[in-house]
PyMOL Python script that loads the backbone (N, CA, C, O; Angstrom):
from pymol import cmd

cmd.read_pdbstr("""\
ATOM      1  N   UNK A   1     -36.871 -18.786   0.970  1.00  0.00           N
ATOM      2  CA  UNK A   1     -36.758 -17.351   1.152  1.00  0.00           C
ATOM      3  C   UNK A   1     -35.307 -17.044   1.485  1.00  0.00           C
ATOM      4  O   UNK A   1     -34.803 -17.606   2.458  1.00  0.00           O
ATOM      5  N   UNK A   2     -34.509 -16.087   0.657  1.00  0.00           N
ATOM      6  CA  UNK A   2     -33.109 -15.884   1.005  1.00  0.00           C
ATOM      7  C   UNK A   2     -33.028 -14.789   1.882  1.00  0.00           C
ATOM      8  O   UNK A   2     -34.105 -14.313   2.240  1.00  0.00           O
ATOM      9  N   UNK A   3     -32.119 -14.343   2.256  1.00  0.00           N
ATOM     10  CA  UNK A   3     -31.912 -13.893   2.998  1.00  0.00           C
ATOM     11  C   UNK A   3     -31.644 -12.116   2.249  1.00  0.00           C
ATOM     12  O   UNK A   3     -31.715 -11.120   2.969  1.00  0.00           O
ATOM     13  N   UNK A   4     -31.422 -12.055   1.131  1.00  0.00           N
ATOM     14  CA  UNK A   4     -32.360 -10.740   0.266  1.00  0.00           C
ATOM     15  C   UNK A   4     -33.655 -10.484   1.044  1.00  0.00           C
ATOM     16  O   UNK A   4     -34.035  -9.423   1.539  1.00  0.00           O
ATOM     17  N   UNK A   5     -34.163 -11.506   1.045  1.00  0.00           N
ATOM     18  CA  UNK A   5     -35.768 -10.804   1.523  1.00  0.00           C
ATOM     19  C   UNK A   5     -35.917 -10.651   2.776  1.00  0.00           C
ATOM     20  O   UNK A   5     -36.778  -9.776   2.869  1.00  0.00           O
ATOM     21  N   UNK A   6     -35.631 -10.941   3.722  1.00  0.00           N
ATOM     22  CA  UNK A   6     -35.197 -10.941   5.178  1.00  0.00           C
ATOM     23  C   UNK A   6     -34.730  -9.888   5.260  1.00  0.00           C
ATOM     24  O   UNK A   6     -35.445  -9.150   5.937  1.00  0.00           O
ATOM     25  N   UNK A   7     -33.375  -9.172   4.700  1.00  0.00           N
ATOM     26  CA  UNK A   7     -32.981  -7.789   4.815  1.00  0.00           C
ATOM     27  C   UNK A   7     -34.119  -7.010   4.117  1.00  0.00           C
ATOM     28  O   UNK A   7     -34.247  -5.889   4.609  1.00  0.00           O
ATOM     29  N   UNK A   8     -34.768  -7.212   3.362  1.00  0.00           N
ATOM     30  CA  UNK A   8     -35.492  -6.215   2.585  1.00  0.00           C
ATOM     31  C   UNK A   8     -36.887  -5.869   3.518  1.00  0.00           C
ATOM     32  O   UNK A   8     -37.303  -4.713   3.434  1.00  0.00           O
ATOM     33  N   UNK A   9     -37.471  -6.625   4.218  1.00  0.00           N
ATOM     34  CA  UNK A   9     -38.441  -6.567   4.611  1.00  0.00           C
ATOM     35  C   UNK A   9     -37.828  -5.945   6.281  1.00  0.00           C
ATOM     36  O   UNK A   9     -38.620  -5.197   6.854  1.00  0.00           O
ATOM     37  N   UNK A  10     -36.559  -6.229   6.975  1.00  0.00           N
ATOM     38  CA  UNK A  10     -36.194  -5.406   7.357  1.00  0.00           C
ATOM     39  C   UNK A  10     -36.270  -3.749   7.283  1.00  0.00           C
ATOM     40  O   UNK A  10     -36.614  -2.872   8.075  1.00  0.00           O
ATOM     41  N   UNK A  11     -35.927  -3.766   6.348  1.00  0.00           N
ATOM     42  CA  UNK A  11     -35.456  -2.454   5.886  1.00  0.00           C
ATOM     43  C   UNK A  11     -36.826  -1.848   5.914  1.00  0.00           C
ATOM     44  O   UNK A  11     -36.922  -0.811   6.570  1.00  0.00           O
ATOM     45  N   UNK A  12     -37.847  -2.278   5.354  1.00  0.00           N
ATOM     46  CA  UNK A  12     -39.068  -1.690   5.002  1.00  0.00           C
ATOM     47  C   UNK A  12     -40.116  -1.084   6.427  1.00  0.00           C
ATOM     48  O   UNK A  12     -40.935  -0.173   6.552  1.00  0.00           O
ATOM     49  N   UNK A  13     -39.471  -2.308   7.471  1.00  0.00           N
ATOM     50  CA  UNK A  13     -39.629  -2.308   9.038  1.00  0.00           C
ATOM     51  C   UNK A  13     -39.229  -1.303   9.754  1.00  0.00           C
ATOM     52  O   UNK A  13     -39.692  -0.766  10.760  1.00  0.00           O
ATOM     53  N   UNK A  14     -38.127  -1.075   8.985  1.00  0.00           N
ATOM     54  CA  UNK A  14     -37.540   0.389   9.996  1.00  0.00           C
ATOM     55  C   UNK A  14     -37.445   1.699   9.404  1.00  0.00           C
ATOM     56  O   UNK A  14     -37.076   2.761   9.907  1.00  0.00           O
ATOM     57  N   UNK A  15     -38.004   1.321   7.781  1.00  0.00           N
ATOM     58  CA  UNK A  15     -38.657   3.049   7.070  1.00  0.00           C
ATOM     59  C   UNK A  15     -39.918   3.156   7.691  1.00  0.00           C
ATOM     60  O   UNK A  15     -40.098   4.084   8.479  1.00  0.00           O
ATOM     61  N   UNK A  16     -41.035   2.154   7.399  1.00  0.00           N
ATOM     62  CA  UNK A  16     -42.727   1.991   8.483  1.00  0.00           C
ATOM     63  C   UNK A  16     -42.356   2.671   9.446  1.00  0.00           C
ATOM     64  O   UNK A  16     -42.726   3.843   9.523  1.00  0.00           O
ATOM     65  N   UNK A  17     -41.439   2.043  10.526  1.00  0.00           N
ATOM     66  CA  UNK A  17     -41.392   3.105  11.815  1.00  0.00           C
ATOM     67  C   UNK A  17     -40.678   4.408  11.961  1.00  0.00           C
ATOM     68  O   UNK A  17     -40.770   5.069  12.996  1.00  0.00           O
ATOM     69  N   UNK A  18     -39.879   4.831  10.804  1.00  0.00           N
ATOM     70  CA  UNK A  18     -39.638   6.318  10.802  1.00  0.00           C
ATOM     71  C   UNK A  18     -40.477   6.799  10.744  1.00  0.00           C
ATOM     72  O   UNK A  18     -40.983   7.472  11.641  1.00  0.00           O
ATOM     73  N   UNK A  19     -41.032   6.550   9.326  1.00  0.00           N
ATOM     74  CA  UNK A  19     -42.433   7.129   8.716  1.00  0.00           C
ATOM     75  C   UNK A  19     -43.538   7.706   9.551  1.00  0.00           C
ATOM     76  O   UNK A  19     -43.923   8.876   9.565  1.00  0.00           O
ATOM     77  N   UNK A  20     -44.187   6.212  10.565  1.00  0.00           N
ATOM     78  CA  UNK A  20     -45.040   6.608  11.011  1.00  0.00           C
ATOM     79  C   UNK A  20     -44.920   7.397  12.685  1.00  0.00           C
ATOM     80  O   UNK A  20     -45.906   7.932  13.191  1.00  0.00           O
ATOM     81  N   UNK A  21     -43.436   7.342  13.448  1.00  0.00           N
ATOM     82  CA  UNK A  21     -43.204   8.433  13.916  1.00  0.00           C
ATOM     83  C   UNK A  21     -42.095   9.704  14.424  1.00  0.00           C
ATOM     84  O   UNK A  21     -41.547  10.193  15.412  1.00  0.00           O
ATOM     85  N   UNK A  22     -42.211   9.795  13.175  1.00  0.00           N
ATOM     86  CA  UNK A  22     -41.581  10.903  12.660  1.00  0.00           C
ATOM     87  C   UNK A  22     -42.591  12.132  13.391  1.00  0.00           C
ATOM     88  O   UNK A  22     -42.525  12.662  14.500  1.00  0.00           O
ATOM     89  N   UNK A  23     -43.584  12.328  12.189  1.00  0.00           N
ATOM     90  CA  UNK A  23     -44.585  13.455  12.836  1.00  0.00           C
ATOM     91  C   UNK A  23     -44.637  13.496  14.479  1.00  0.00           C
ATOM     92  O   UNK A  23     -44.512  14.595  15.020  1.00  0.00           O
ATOM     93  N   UNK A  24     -44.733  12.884  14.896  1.00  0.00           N
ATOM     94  CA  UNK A  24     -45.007  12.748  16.382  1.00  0.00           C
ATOM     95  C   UNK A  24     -44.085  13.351  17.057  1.00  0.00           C
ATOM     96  O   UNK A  24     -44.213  14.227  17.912  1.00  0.00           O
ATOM     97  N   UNK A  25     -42.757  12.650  16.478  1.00  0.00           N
ATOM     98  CA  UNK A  25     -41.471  13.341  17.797  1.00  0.00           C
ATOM     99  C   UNK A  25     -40.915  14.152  17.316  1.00  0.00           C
ATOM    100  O   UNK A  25     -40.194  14.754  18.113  1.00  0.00           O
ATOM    101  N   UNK A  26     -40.862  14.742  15.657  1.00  0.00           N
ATOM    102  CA  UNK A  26     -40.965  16.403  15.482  1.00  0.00           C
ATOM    103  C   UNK A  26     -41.123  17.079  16.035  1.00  0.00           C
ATOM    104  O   UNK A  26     -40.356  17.971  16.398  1.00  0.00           O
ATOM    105  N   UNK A  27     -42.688  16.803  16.423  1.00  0.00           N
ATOM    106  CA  UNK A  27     -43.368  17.673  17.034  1.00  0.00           C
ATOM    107  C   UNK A  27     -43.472  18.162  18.466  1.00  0.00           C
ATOM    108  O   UNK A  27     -43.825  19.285  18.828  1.00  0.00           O
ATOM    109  N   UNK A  28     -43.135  17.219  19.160  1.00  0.00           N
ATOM    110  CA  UNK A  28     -42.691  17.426  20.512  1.00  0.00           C
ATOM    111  C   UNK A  28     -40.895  17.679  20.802  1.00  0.00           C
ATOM    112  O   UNK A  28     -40.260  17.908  21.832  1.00  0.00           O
ATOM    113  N   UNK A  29     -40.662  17.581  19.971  1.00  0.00           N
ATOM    114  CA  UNK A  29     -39.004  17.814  20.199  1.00  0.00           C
ATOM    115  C   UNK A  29     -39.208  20.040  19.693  1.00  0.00           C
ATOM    116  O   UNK A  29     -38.678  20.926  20.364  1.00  0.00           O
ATOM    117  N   UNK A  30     -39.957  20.252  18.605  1.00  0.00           N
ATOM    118  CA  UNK A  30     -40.229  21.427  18.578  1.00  0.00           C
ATOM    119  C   UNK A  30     -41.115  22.001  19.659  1.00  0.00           C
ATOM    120  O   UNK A  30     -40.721  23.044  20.181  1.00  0.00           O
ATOM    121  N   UNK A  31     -42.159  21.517  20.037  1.00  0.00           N
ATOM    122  CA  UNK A  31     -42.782  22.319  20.988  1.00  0.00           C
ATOM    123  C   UNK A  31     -41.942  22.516  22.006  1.00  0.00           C
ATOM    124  O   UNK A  31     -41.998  23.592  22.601  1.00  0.00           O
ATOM    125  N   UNK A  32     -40.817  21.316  22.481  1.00  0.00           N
ATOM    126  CA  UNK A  32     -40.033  21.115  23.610  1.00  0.00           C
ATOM    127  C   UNK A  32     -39.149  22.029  23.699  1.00  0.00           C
ATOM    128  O   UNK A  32     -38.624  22.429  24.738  1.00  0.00           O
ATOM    129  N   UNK A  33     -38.909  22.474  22.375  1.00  0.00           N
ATOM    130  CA  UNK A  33     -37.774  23.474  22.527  1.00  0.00           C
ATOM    131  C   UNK A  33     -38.020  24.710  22.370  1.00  0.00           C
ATOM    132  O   UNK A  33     -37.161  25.501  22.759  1.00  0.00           O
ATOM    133  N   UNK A  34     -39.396  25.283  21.689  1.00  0.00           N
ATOM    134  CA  UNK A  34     -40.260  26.377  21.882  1.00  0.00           C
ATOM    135  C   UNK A  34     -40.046  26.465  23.655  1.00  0.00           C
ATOM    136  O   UNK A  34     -39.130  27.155  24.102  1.00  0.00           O
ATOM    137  N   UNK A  35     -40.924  25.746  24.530  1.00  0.00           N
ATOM    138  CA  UNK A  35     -40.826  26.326  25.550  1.00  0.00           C
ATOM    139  C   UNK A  35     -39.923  26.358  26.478  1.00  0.00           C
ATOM    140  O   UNK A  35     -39.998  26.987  27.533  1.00  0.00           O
ATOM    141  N   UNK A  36     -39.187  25.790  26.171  1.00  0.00           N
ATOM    142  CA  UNK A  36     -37.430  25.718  26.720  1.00  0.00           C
ATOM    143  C   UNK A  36     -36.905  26.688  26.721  1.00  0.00           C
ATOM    144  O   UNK A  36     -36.143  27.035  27.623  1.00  0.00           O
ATOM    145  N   UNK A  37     -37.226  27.489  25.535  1.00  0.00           N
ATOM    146  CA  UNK A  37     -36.408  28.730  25.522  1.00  0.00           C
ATOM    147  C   UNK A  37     -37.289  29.816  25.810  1.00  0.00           C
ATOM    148  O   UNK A  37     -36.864  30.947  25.576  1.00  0.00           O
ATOM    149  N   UNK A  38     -38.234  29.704  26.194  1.00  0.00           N
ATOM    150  CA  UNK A  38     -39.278  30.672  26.804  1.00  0.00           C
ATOM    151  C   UNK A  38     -39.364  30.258  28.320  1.00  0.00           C
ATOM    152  O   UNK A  38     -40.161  30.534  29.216  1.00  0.00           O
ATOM    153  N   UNK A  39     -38.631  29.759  28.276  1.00  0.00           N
ATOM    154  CA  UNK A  39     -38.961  28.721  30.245  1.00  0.00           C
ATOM    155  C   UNK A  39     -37.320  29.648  30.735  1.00  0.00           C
ATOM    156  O   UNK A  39     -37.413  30.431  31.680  1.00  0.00           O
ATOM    157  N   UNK A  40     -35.842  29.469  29.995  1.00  0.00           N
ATOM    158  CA  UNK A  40     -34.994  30.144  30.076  1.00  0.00           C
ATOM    159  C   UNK A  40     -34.552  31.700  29.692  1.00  0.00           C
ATOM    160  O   UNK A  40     -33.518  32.322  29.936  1.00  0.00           O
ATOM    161  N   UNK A  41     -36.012  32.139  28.850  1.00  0.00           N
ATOM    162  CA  UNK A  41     -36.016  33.560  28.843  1.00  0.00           C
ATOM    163  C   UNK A  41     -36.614  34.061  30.238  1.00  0.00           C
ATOM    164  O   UNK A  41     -35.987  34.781  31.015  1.00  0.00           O
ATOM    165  N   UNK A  42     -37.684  33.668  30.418  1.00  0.00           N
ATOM    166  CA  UNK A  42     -38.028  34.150  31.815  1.00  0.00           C
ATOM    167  C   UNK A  42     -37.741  33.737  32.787  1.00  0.00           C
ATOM    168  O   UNK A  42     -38.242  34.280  33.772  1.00  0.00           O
ATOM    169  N   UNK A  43     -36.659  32.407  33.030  1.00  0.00           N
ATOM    170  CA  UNK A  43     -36.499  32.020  34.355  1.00  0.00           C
ATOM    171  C   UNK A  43     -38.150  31.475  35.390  1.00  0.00           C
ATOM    172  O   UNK A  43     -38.434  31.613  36.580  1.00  0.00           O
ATOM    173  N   UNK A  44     -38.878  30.872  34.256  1.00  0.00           N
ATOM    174  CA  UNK A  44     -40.405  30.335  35.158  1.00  0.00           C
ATOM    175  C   UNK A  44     -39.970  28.810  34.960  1.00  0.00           C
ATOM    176  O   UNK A  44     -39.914  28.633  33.743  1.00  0.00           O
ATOM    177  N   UNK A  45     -39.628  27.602  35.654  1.00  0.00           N
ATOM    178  CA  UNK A  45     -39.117  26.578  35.620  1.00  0.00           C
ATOM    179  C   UNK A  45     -40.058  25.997  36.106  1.00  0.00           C
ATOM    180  O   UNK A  45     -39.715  25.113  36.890  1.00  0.00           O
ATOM    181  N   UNK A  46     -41.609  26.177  35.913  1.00  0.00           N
ATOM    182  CA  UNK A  46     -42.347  24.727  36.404  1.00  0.00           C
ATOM    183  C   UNK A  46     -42.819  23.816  35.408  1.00  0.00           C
ATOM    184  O   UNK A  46     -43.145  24.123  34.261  1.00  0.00           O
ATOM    185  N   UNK A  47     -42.836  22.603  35.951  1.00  0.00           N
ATOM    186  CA  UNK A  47     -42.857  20.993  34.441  1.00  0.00           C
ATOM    187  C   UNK A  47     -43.969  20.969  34.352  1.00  0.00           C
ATOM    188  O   UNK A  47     -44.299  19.879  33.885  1.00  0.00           O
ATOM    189  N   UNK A  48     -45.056  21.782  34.606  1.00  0.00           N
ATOM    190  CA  UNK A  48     -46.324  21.225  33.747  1.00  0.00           C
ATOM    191  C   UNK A  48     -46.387  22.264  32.899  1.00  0.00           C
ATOM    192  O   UNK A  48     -47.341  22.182  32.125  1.00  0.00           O
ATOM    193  N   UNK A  49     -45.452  23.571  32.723  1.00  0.00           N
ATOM    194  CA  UNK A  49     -45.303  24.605  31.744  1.00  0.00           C
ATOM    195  C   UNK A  49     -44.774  24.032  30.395  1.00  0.00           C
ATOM    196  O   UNK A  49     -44.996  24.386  29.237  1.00  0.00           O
ATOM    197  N   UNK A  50     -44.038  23.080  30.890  1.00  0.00           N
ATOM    198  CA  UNK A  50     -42.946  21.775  29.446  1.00  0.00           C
ATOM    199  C   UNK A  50     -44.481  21.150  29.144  1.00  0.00           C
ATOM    200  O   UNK A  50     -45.125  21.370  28.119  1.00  0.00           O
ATOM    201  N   UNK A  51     -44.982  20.190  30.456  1.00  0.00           N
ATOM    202  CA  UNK A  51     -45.750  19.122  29.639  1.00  0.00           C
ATOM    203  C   UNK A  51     -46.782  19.299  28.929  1.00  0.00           C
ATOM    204  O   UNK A  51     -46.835  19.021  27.731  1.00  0.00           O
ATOM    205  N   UNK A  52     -47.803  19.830  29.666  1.00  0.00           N
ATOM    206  CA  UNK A  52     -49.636  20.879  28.853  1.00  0.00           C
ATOM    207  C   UNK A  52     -49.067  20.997  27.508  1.00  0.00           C
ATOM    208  O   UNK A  52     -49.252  19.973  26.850  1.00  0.00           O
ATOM    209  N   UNK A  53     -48.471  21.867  26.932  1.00  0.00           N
ATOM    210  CA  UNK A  53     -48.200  22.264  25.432  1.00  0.00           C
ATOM    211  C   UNK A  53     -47.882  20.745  24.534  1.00  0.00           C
ATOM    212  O   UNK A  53     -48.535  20.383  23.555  1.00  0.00           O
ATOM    213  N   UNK A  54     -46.663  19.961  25.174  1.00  0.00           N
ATOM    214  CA  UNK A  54     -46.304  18.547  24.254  1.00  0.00           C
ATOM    215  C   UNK A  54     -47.568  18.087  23.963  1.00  0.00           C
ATOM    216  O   UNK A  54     -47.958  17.792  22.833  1.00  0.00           O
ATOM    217  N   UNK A  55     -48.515  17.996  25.467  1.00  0.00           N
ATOM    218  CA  UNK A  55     -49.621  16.770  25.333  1.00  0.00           C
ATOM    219  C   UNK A  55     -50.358  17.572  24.424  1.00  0.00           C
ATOM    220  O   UNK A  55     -50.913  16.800  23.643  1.00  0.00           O
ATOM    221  N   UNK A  56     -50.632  18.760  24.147  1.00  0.00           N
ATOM    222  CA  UNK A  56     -51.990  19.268  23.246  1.00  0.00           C
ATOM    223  C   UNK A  56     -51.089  19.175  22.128  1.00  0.00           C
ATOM    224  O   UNK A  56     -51.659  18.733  21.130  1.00  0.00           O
ATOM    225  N   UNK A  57     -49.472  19.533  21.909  1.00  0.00           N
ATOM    226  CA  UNK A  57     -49.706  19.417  20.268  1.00  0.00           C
ATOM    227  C   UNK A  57     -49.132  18.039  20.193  1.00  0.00           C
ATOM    228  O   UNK A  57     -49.063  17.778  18.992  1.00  0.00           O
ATOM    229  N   UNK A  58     -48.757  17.188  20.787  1.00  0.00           N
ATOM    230  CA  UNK A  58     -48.984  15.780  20.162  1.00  0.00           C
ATOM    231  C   UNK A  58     -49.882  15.334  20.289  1.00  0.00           C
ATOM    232  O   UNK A  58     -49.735  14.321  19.604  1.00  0.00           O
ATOM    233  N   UNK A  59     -51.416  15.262  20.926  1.00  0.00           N
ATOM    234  CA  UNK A  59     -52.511  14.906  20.556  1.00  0.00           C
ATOM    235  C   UNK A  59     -53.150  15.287  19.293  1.00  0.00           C
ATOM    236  O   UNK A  59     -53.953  14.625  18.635  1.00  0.00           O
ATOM    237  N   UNK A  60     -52.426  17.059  18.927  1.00  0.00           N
ATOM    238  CA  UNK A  60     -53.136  17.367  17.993  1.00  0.00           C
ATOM    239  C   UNK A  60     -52.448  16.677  16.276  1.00  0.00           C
ATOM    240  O   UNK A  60     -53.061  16.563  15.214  1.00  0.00           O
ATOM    241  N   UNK A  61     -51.022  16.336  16.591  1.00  0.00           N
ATOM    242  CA  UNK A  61     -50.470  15.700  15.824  1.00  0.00           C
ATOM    243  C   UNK A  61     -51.183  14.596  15.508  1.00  0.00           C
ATOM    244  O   UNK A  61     -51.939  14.585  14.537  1.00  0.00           O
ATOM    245  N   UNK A  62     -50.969  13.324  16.485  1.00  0.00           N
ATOM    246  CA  UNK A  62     -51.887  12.362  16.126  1.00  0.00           C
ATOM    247  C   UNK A  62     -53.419  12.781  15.071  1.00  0.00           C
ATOM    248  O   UNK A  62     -53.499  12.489  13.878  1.00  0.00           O
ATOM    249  N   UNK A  63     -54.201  13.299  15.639  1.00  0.00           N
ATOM    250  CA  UNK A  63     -55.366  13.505  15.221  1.00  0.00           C
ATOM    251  C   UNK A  63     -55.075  14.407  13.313  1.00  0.00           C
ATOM    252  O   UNK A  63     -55.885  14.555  12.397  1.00  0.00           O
ATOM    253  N   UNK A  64     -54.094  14.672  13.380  1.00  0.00           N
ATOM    254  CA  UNK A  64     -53.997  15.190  12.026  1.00  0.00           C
ATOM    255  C   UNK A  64     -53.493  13.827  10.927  1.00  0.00           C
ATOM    256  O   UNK A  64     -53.921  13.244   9.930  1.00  0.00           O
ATOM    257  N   UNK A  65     -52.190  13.785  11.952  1.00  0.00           N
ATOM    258  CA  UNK A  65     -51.312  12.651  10.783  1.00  0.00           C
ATOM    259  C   UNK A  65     -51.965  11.018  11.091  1.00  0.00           C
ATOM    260  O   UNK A  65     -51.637   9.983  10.511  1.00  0.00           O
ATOM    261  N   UNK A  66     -52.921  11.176  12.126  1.00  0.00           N
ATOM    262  CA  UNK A  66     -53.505   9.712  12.337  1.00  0.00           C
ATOM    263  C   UNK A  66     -53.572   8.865  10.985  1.00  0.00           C
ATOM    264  O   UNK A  66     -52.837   7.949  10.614  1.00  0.00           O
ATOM    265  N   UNK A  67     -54.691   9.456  10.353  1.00  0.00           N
ATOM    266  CA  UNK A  67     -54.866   8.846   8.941  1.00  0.00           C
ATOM    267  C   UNK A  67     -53.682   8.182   8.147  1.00  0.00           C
ATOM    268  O   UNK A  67     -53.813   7.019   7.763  1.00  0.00           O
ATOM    269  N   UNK A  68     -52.361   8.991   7.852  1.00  0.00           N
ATOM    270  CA  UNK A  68     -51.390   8.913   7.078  1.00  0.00           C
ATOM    271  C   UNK A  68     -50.521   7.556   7.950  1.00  0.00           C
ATOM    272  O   UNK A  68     -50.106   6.576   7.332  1.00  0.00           O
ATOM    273  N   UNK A  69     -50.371   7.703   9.276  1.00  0.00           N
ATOM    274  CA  UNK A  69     -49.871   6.912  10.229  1.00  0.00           C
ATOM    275  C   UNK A  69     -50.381   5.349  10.383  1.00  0.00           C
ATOM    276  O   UNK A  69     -49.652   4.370  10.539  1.00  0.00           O
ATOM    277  N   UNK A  70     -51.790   5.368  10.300  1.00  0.00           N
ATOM    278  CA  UNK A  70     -52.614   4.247   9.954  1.00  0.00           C
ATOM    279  C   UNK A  70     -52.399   3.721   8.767  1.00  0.00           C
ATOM    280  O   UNK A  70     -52.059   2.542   8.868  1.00  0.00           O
ATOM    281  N   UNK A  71     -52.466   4.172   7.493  1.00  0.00           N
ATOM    282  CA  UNK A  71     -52.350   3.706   6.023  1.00  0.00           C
ATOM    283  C   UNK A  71     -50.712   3.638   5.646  1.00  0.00           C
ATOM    284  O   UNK A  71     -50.511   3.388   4.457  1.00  0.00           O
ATOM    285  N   UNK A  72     -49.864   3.768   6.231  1.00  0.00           N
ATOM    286  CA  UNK A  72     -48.617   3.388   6.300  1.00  0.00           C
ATOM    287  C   UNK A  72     -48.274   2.170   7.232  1.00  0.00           C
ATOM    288  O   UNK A  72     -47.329   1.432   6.953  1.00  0.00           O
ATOM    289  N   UNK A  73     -49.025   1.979   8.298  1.00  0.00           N
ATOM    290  CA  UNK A  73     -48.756   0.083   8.919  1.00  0.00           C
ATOM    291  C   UNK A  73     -49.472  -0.284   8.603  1.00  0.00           C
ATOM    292  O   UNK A  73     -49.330  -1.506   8.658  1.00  0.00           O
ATOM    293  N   UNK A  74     -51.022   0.167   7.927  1.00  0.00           N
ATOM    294  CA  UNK A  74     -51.574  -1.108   6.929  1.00  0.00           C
ATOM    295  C   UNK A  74     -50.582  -1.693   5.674  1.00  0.00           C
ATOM    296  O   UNK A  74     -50.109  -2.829   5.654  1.00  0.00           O
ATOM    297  N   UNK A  75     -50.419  -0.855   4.838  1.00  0.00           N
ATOM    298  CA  UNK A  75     -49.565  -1.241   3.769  1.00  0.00           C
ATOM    299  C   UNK A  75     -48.526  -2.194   4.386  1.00  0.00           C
ATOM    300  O   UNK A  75     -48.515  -3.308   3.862  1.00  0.00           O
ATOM    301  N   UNK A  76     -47.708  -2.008   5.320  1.00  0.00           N
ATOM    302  CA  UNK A  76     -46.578  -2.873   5.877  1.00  0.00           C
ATOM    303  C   UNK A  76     -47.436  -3.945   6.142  1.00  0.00           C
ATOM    304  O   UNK A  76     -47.524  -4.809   5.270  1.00  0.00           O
ATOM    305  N   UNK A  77     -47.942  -4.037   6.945  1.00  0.00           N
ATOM    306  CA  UNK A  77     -49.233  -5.005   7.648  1.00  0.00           C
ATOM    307  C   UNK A  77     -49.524  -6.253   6.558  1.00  0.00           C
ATOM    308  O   UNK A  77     -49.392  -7.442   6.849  1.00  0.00           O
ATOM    309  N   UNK A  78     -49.975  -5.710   5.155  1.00  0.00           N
ATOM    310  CA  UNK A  78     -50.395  -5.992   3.610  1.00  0.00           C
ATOM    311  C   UNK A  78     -49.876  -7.460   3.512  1.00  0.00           C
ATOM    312  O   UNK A  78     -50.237  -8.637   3.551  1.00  0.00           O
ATOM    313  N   UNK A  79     -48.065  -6.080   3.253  1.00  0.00           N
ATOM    314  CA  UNK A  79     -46.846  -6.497   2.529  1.00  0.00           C
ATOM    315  C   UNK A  79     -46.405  -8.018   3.999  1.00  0.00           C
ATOM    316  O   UNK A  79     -46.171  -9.128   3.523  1.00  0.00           O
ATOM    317  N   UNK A  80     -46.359  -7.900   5.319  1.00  0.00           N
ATOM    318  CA  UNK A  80     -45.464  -8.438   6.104  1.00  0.00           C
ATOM    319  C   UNK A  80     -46.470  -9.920   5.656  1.00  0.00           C
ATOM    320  O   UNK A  80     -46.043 -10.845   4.965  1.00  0.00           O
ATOM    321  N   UNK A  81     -47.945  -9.829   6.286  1.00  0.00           N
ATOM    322  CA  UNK A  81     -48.725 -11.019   5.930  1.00  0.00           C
ATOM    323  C   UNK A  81     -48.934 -11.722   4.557  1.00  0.00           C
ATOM    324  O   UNK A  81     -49.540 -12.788   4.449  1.00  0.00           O
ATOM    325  N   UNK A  82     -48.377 -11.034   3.507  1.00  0.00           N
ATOM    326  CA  UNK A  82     -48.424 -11.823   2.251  1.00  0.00           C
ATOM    327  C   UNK A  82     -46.932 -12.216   1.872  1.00  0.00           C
ATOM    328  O   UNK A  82     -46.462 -12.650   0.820  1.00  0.00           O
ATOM    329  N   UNK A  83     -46.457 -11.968   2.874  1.00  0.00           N
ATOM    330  CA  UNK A  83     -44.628 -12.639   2.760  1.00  0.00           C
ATOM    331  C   UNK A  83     -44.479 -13.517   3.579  1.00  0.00           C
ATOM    332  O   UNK A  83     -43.487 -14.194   3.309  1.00  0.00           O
ATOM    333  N   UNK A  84     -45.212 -13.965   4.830  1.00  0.00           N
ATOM    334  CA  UNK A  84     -45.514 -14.835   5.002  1.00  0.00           C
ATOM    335  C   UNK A  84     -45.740 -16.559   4.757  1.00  0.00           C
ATOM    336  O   UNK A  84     -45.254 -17.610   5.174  1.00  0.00           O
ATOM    337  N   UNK A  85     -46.485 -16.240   4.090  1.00  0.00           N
ATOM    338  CA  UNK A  85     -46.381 -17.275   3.498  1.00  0.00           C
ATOM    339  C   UNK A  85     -45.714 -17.890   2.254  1.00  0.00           C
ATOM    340  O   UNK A  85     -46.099 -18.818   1.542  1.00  0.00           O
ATOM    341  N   UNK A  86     -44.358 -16.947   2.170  1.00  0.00           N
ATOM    342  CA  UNK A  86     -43.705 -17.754   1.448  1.00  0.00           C
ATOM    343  C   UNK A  86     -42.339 -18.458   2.064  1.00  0.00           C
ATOM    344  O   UNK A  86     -41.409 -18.998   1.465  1.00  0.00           O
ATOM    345  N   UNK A  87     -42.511 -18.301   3.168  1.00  0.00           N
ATOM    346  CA  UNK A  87     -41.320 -18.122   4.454  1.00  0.00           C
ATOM    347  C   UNK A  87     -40.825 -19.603   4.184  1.00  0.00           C
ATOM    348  O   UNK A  87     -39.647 -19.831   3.908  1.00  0.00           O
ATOM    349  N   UNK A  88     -42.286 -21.119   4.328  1.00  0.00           N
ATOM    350  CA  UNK A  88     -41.955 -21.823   4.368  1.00  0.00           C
ATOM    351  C   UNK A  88     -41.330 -22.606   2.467  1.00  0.00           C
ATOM    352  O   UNK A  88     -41.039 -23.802   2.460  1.00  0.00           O
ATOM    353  N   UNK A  89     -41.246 -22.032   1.498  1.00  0.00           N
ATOM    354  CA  UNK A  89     -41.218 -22.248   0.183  1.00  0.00           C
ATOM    355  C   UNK A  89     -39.765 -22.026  -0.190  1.00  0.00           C
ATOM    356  O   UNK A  89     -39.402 -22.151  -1.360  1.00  0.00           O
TER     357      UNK A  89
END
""", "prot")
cmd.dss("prot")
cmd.show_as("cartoon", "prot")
cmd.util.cbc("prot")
cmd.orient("prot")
């Protein structure tokens, strides 16, 4: 196995983990900043006003993009265990 495939399967390692969270910290980096600026329009500064909203829409994230999130580290999952065994060849 050269070292082509070593970078390549790299590479594929760290698109998998964009991929699968991406959706996630979108989504809390937007909700985060939704109420950030509704926390500095009104001057109401308490942290469970930040946290309640992240946790419901990144739960609700998960539960949407779960599926897509799952079938993207299977495929890696697939690909990592059938490269495997050519490690020693």
């Amino acid at each position: 196995m050269g070292y082509e495939q070593f970078i390549a399967i790299g590479h594929e390692t760290l698109l998998s983990t964009a991929l699968t969270v991406t959706p996630v910290l979108l989504a809390g980096l937007i909700i985060g900043l939704i109420v950030g600026i509704i926390q500095a329009a009104t001057s109401i500064n308490e942290a469970t006003l930040a946290f309640v909203p992240k946790l419901i829409v990144v739960g609700l994230v998960l539960v949407l993009a779960g599926p897509f999130m799952i079938s993207t580290m299977t495929g890696f999952f697939q690909t990592i265990f059938s490269e495997i065994g050519r490690v020693n060849r």
